[in-house]
C-alpha positions as CSV (number, residue, x, y, z in Angstrom):
1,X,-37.2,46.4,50.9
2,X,-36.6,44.3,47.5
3,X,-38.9,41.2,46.9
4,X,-37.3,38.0,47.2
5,X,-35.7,36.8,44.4
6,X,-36.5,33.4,42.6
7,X,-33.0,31.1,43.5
8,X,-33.8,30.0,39.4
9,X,-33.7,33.6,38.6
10,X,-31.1,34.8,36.1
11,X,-29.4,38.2,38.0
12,X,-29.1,40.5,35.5
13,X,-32.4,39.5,34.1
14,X,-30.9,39.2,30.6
15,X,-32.0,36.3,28.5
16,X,-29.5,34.0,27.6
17,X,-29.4,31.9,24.3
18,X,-30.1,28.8,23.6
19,X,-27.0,25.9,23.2
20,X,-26.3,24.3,19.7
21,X,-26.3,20.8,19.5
22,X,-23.1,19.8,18.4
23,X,-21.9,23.2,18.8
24,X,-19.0,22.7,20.9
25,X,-17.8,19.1,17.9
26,X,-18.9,21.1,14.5
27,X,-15.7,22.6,13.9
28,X,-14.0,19.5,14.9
29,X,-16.1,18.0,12.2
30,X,-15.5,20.0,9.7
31,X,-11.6,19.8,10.3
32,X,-11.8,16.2,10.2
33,X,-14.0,15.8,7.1
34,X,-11.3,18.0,4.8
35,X,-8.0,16.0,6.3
36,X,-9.7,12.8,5.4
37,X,-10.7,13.9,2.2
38,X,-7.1,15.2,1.6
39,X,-6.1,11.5,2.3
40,X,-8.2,10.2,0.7
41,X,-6.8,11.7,-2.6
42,X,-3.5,11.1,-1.0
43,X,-4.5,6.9,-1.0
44,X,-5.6,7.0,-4.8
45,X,-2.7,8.5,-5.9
46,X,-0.2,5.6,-4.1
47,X,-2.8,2.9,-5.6
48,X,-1.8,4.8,-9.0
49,X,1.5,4.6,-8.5
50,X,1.7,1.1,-7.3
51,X,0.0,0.0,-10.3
52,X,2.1,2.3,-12.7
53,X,5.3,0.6,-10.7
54,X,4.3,-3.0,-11.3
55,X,4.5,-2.1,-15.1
56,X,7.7,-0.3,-15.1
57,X,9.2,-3.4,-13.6
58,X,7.0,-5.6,-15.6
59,X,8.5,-3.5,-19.3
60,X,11.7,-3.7,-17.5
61,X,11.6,0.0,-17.9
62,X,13.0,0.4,-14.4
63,X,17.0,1.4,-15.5
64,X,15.9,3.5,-18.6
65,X,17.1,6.3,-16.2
66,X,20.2,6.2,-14.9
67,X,20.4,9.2,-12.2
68,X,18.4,10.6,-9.5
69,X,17.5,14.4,-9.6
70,X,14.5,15.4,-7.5
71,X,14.1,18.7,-8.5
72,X,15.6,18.8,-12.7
73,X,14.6,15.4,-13.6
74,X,11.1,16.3,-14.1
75,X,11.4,18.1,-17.0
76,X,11.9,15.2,-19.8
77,X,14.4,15.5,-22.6
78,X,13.5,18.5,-24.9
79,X,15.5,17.6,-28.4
80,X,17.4,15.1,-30.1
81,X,20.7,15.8,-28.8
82,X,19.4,15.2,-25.0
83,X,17.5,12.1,-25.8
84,X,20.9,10.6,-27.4
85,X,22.8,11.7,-24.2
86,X,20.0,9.7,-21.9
87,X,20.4,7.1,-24.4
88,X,24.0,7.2,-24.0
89,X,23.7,6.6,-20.6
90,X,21.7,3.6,-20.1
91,X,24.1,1.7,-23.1
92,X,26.9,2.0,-20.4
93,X,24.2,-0.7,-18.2
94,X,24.7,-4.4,-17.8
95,X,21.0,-5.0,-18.7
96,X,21.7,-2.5,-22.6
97,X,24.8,-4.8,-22.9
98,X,23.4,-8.2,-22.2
99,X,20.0,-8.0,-23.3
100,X,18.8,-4.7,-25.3
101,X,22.1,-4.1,-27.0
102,X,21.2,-2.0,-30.6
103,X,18.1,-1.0,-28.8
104,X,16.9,1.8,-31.5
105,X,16.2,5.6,-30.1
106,X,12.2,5.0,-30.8
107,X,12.6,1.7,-28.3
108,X,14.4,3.7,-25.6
109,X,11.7,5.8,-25.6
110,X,9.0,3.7,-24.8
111,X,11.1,2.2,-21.6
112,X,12.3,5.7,-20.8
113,X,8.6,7.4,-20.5
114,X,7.3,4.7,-18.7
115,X,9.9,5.1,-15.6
116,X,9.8,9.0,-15.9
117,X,5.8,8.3,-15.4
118,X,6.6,6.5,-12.4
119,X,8.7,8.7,-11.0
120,X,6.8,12.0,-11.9
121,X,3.7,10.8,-10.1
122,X,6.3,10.7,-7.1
123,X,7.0,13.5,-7.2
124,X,3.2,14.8,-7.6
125,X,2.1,13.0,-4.5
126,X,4.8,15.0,-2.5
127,X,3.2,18.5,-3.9
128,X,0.1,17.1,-3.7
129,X,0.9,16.3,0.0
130,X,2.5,19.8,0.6
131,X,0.0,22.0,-0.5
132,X,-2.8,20.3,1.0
133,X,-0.8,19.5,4.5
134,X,-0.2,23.5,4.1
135,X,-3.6,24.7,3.3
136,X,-5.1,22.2,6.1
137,X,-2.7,24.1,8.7
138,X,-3.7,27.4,7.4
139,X,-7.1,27.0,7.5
140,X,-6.6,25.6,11.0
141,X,-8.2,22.7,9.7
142,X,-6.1,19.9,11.0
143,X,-8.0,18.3,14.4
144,X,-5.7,17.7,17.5
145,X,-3.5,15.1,17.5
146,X,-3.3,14.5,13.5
147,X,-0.2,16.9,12.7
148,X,2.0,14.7,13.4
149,X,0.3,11.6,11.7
150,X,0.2,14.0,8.6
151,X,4.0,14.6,9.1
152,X,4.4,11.3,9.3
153,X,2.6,10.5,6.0
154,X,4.8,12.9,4.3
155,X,8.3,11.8,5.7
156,X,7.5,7.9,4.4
157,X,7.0,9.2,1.3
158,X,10.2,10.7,1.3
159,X,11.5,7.8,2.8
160,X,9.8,5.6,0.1
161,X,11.3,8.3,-3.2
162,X,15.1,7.7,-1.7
163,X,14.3,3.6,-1.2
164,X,13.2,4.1,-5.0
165,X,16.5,5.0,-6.0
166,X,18.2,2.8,-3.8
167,X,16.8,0.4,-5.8
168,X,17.1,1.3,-8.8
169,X,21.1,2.2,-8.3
170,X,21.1,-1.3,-7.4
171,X,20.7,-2.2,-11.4
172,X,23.7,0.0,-12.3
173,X,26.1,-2.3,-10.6
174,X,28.2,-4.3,-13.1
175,X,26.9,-7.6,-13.9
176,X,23.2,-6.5,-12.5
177,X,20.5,-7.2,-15.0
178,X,17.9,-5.8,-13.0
179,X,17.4,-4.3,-9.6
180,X,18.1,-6.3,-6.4
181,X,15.1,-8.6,-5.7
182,X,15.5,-7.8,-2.1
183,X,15.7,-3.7,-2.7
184,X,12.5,-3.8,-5.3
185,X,10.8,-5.7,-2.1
186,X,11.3,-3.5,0.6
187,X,9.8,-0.5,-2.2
188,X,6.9,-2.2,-2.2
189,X,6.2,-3.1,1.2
190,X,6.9,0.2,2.3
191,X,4.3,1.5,-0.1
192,X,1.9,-1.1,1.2
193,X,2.7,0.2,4.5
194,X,1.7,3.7,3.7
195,X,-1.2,2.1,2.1
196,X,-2.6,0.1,4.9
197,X,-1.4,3.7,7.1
198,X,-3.5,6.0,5.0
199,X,-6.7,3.7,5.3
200,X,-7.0,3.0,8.8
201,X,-6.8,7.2,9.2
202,X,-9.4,7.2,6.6
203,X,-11.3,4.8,8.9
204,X,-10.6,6.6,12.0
205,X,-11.4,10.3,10.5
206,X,-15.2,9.0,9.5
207,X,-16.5,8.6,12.8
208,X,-16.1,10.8,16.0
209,X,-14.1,11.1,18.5
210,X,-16.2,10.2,20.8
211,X,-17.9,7.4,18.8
212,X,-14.6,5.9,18.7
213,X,-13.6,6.5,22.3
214,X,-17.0,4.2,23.1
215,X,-16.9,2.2,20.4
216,X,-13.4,1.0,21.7
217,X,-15.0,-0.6,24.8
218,X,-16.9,-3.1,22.9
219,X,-13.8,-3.7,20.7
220,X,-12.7,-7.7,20.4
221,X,-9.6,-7.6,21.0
222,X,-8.7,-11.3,20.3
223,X,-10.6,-10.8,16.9
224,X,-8.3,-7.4,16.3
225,X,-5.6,-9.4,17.0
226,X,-6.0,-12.4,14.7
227,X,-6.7,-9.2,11.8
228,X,-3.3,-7.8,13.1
229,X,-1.7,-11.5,12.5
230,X,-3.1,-11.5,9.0
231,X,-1.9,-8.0,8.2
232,X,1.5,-8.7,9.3
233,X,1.5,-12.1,7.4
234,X,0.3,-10.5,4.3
235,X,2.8,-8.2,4.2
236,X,5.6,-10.8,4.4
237,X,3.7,-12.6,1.4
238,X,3.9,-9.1,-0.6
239,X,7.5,-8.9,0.2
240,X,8.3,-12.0,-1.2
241,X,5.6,-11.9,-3.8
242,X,8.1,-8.6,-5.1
243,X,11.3,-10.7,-4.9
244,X,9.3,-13.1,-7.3
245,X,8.9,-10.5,-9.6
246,X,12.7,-9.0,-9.3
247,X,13.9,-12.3,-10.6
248,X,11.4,-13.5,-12.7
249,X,10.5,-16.3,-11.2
250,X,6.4,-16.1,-11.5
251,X,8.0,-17.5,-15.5
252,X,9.0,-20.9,-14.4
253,X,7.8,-23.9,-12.6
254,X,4.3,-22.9,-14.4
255,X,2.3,-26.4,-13.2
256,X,0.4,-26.5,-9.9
257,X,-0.1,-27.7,-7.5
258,X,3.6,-29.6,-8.1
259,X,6.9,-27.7,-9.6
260,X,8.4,-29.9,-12.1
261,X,6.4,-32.7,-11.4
262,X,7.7,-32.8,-7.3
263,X,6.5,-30.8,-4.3
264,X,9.8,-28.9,-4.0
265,X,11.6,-27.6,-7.5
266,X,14.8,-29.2,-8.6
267,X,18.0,-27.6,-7.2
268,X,16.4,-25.9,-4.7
269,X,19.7,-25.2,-3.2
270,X,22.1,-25.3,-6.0
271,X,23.7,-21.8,-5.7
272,X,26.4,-21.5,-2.7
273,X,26.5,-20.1,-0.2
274,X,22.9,-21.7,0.2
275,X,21.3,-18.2,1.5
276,X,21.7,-16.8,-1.5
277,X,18.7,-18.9,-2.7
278,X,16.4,-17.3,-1.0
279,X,16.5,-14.6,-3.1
280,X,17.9,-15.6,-6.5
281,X,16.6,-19.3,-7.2
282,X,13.6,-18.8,-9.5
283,X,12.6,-22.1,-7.9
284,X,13.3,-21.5,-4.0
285,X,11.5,-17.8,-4.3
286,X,8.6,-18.9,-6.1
287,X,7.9,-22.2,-4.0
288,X,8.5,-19.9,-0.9
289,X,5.9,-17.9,-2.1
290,X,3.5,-20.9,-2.4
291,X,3.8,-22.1,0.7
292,X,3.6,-18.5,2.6
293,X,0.5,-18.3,0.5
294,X,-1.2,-21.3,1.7
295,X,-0.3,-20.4,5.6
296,X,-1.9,-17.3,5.2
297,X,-5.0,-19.0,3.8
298,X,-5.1,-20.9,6.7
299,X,-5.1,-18.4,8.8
300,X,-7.5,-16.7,7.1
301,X,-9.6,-19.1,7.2
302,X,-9.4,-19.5,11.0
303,X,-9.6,-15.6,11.3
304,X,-12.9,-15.6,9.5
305,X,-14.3,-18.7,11.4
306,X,-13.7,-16.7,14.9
307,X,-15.4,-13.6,13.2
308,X,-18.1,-16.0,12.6
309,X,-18.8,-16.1,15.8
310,X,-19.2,-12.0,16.5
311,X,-22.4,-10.2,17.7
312,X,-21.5,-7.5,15.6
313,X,-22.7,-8.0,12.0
314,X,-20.8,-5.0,10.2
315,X,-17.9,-7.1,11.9
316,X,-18.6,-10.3,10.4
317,X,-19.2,-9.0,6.8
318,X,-15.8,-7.5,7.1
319,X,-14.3,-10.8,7.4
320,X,-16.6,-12.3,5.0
321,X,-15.1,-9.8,2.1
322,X,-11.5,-10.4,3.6
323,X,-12.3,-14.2,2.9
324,X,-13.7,-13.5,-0.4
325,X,-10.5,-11.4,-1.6
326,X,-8.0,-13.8,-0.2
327,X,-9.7,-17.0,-2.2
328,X,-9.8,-15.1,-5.2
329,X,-6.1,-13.9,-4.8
330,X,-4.8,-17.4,-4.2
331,X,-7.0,-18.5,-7.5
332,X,-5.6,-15.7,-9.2
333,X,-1.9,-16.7,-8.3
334,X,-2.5,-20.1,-9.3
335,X,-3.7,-18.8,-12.9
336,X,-1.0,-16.1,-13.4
337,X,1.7,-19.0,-12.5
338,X,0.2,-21.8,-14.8
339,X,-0.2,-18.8,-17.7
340,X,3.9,-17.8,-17.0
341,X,2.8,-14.3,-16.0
342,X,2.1,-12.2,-17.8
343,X,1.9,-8.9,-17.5
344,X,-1.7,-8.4,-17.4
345,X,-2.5,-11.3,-15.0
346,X,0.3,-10.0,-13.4
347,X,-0.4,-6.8,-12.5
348,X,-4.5,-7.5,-11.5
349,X,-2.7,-9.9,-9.0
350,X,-0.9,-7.2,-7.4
351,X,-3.7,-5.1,-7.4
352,X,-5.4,-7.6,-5.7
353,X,-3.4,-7.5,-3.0
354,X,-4.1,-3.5,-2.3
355,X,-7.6,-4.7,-2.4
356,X,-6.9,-7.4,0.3
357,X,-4.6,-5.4,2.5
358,X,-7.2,-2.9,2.4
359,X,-9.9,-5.3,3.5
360,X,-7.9,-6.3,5.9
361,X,-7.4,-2.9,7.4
362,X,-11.0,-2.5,7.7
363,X,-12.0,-6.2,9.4
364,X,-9.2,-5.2,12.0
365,X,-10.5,-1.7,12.4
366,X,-14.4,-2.8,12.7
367,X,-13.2,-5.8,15.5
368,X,-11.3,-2.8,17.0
369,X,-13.9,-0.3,16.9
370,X,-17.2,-2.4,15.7
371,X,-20.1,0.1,14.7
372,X,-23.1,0.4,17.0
373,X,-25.8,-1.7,16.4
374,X,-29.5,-2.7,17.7
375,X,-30.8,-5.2,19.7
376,X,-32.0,-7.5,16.3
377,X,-28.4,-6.9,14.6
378,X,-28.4,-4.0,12.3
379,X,-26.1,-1.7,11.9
């Protein structure tokens, strides 16, 4: 008869190995380490090109081109003959006629290699996103659930290179000196939208899953929601802080805290029908802008004072930087206005705002999902 057997006793006697820690997350990791390094190359690239846009409009390089091709127009013009013919084309413009007419070849140039530029880099952030969205799904790199984000990151892109030309076919129209103000806006905000997209996946992809998934519990959600409030209202202020630039009107009205010596600008409704104001009176734009600009202020302020009040000191310190950006940017405003804008106060002032949007997206993500801390408050 067979001894008894131990109820602990493995059967077939063999020994089995030991678990890994982690072993069942590594390769989960690992996937999620390469797709947010992938976007993260993805987010320089659109902070590039936002910054390489705001001087194409700011050299009013924008209509130097005067068709859209995808796929030929990346190769520049080769020889004399092809740089007369793009030449050519942009004399037969409103803005050659009224305002470069006997522009020489030399000058074209300069305008001409500043919107291919813009629109090359385009089209490098689509390859860019292709081949790496393609070597993540080969690799089987991509985690669960993040496909169809990185779809997603690719079709506003191409939604953003066809609002490009949209835009720019806008300033063909007879009579057009520049692109719609209205047009060159939504651009913008839609790459601040992809922006603000690509950084809360950059967030999300640093921690785990599971971090997250407890993380969420302690979330503020009042606090998250205030950050949401001061997202959205930022990117209204960005949509009219582009409909500033469309028209110009950052060049007028430069004292503060008054335009023209009163709190409103003189004919502030002078052009009929009285909508059309809003988005071609130098004065209306500009001191729409202002005010927009001090209510988000406010409610920055009163964001940061709740945050103030947050057990959570990565938390706080988010706001803290939020508040710190959003103070300089109104200062910044203030001197770019007083200084009739120029181009390089200009352009650090939109800049600023990627800096701010992207502070943003971090105080909401860390009242969302605050990092874990110890009992005396470090992180």
């Amino acid at each position: 008869m067979a001894g008894q057997r131990s109820i602990f006793e493995d059967v077939d006697g063999a020994q089995k190995p030991a678990a890994t820690p982690g072993g069942v997350s590594r390769d989960r990791g690992r996937g999620r380490g390469r797709v947010r390094l992938f976007i993260m190359v993805l987010f320089a690239m659109v902070v590039v090109q936002i910054a390489v846009g705001g001087l194409t409009r700011l050299t009013d390089s924008g209509l130097s081109i005067t068709e859209w091709a995808p796929i030929s127009g990346a190769v520049p013009p080769m020889d004399g003959a092809a740089w007369e013919a793009e030449l050519e084309a942009y004399r037969a413009t409103t803005e050659y006629q009224e305002q470069n007419r006997g522009m020489s070849l030399e000058e074209f140039k300069v305008i001409y290699w500043w919107e291919w530029g813009h629109r090359q880099w385009a089209r490098l952030i689509g390859v860019v996103w292709a081949a790496g969205f393609g070597a993540l799904l080969a690799t089987k790199s991509v985690p669960v659930g993040w496909t169809g984000r990185l779809v997603l990151l690719g079709a506003l892109g191409g939604l953003q290179g066809f609002a490009g030309w949209w835009m720019v076919s806008s300033g063909m129209a007879p009579g057009m000196f520049d692109v719609a103000s209205y047009r060159l806006a939504v651009h913008l905000v839609l790459a601040f939208v992809i922006l603000a997209l690509m950084a809360w996946y950059i967030m999300t992809l640093a921690r785990a899953e599971a971090e997250l998934m407890t993380a969420r519990r302690d979330g503020d959600r009042k606090l998250g929601g205030m950050a949401t409030g001061l997202l959205h209202l930022s990117m209204v202020q960005i949509l009219i802080g582009a409909m500033v630039a469309g028209i110009d009107a950052g060049r007028n009205f430069i004292d503060w805290p008054l335009m023209a010596g009163a709190f409103t600008p003189p004919d502030m409704w002078a052009i009929e029908p009285w909508y059309r104001n809003l988005f071609e009176n130098d004065g209306t734009v500009q001191f729409i802008h202002r005010m927009v600009g001090y209510v988000l202020l406010a409610f920055g302020i009163g964001a940061w004072v709740a945050a103030r009040r947050s057990a959570r000191v990565a938390t706080k310190r988010a706001f803290d930087w939020v508040m710190v950006m959003m103070l300089g940017q109104v200062v910044l405003g203030i001197v770019t206005v007083m200084h009739s804008s120029p181009w390089y106060l200009a352009i650090v002032h939109q800049f600023g705002a990627v800096v701010l949007i992207t502070l943003i997206m971090r105080a909401r993500f860390l009242a969302r999902y605050p990092l874990p801390q110890s009992v005396r408050g470090a992180a």
